[in-house]
ROSE-4610 file (N, C-alpha, C; in Angstrom, 1 decimal, always signed):
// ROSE-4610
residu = [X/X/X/X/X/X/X/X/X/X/X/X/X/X/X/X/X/X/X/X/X/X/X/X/X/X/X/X/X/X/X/X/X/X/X/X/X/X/X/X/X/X/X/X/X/X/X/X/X/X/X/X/X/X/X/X/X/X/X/X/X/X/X/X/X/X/X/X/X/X/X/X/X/X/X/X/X/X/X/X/X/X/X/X/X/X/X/X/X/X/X/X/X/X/X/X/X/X/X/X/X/X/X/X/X/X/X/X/X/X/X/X/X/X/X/X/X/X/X/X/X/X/X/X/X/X/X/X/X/X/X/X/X/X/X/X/X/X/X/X/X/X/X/X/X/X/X/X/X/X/X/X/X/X/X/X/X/X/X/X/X/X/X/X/X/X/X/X/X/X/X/X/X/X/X/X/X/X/X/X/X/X/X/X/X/X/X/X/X/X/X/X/X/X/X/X/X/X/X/X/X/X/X/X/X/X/X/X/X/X/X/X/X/X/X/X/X/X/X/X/X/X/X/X/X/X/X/X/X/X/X/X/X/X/X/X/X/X/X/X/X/X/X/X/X/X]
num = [1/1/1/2/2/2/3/3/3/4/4/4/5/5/5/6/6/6/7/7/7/8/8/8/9/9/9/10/10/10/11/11/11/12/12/12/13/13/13/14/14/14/15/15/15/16/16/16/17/17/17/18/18/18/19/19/19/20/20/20/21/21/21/22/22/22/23/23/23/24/24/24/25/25/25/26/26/26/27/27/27/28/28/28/29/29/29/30/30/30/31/31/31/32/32/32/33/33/33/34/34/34/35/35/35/36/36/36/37/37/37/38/38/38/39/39/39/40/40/40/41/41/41/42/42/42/43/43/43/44/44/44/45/45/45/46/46/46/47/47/47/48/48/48/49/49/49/50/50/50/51/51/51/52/52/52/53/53/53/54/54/54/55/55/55/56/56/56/57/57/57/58/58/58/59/59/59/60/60/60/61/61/61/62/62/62/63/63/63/64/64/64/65/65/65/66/66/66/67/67/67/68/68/68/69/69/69/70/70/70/71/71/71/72/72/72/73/73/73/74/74/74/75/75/75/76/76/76/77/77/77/78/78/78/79/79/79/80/80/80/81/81/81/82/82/82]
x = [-45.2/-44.9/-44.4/-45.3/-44.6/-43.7/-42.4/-41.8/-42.0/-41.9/-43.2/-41.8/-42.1/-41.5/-41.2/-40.3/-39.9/-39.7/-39.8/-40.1/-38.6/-37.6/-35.8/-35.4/-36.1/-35.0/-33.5/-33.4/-31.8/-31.1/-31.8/-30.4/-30.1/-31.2/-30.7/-29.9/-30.1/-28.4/-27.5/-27.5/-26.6/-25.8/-26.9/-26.2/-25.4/-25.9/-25.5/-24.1/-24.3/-22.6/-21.3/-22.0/-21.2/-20.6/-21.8/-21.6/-20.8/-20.7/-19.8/-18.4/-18.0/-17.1/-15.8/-17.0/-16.0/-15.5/-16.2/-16.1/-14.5/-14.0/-12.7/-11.5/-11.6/-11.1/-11.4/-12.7/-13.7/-12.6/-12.3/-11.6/-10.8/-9.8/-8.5/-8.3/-9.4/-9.2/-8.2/-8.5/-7.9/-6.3/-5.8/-3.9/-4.0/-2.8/-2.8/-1.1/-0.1/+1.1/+2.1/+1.9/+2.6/+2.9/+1.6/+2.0/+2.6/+2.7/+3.5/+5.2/+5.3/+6.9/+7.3/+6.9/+7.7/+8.7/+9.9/+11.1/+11.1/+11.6/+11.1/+12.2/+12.7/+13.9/+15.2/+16.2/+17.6/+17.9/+18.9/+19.6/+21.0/+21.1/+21.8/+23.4/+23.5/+25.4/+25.4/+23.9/+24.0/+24.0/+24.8/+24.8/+23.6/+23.1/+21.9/+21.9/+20.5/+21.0/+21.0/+21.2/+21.5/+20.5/+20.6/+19.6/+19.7/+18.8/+19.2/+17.8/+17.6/+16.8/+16.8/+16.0/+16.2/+15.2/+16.1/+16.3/+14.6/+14.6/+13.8/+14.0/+15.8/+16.4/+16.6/+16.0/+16.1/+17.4/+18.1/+19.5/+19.7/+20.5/+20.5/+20.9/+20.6/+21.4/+21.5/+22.3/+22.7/+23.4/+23.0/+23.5/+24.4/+25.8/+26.7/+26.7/+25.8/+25.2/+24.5/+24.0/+22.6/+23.3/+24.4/+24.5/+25.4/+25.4/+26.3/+27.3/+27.9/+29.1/+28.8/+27.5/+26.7/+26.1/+25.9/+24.8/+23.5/+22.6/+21.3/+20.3/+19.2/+18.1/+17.1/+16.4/+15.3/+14.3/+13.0/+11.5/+10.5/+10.0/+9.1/+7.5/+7.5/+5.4/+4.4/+4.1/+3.2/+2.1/+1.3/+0.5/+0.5/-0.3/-0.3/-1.8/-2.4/-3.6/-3.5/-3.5/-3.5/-5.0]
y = [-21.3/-19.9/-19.6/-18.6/-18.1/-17.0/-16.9/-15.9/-14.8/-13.4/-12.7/-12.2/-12.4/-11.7/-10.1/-9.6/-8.3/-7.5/-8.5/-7.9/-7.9/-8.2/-8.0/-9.7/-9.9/-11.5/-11.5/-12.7/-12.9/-12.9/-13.6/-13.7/-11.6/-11.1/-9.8/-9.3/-9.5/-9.1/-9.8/-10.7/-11.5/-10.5/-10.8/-9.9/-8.6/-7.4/-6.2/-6.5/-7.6/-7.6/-8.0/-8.8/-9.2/-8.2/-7.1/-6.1/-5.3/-4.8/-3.8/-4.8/-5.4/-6.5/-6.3/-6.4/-6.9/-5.0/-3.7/-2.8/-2.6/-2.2/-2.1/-2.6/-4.1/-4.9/-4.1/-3.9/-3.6/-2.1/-1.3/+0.3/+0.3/-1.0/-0.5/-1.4/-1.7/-2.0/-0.8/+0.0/+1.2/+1.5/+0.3/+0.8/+0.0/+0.8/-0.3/-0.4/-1.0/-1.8/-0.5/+0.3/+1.8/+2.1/+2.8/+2.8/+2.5/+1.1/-0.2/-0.1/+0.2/+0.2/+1.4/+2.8/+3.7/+3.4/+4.2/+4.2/+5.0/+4.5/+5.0/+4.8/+6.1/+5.7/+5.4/+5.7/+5.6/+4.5/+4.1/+3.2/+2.5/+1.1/+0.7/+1.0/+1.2/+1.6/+3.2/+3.7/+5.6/+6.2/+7.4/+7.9/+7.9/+7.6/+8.3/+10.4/+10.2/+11.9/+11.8/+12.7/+12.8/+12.6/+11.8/+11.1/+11.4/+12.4/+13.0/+12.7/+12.3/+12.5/+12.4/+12.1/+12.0/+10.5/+10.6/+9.0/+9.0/+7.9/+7.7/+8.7/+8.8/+9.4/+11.3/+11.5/+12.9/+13.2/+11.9/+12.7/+12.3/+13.1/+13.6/+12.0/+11.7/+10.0/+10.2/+9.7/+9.9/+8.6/+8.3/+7.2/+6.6/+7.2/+6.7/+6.1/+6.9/+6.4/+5.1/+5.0/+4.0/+2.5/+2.9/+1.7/+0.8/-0.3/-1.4/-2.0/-3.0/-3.3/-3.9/-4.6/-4.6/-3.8/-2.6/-1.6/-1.5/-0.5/-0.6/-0.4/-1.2/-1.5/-0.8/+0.4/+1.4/+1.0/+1.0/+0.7/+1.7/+2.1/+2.9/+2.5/+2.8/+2.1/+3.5/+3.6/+4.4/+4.5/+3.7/+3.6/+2.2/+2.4/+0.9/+0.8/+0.1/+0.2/-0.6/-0.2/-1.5/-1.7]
z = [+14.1/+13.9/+12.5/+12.0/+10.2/+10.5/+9.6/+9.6/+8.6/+8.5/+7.9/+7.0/+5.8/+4.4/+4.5/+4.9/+4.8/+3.3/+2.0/+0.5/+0.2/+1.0/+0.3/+0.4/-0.5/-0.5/-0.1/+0.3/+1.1/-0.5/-1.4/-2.4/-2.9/-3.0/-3.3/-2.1/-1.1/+0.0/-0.1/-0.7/-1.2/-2.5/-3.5/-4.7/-4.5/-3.4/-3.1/-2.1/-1.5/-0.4/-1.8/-2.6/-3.5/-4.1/-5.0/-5.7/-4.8/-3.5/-3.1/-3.0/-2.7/-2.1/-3.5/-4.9/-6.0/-6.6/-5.9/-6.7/-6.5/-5.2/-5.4/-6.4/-6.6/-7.5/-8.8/-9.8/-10.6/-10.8/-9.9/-9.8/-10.9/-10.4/-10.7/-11.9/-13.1/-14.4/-15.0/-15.3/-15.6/-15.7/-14.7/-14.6/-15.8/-16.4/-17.5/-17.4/-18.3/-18.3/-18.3/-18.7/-19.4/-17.8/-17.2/-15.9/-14.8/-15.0/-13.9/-14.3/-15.7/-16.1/-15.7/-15.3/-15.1/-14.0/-14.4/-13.6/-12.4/-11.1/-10.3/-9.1/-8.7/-7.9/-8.4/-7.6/-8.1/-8.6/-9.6/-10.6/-9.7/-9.8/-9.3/-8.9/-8.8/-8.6/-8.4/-8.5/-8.3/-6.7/-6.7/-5.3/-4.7/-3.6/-2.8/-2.6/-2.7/-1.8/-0.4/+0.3/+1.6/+2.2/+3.5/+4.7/+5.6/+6.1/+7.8/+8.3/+9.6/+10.0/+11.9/+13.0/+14.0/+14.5/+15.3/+15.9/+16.9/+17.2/+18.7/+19.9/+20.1/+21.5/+20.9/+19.5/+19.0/+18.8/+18.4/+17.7/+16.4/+16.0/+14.4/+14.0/+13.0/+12.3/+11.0/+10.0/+8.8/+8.3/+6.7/+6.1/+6.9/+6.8/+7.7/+9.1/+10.0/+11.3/+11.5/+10.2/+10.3/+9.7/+8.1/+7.8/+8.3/+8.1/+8.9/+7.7/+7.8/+7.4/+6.2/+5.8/+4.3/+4.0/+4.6/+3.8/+5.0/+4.0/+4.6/+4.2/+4.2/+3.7/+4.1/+3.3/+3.8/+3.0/+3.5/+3.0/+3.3/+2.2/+1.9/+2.1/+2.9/+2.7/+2.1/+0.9/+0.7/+1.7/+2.4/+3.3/+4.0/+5.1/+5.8/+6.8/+6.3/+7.0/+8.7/+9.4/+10.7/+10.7]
């Protein structure tokens, strides 16, 4: 039994999964060092501004509420893909 040439060689689907695979990487030539140094967010030993928000059970919570006896550690995710 021959198997019948469909005219797209495997290495050219090869080459194209490659070519999309690497473009994202390929994007973000562009940032350059100037942009990674900007200051960003409060300075060590400076006040916060004020933190209110509501809980799981919908009651009000605030810095004070939340932090513990070292402090408290808040994390920002610009995005998060699951």
């Amino acid at each position: 039994m021959k198997i019948k040439n469909h005219g797209i060689p495997i290495f050219f689907l090869v080459f194209l999964l490659t070519l999309f695979s690497l473009e994202p990487m390929l994007g973000q030539r562009d940032l350059h060092r100037s942009d990674m140094t900007e200051e960003v967010g409060i300075k060590v030993g400076q006040a916060i501004p004020p933190i209110r928000a509501r809980d799981q059970h919908g009651n009000w919570r605030d810095f004070d509420s939340l932090k513990g006896p070292r402090g408290l550690v808040i994390s920002f995710n610009r995005s998060t893909d699951w």
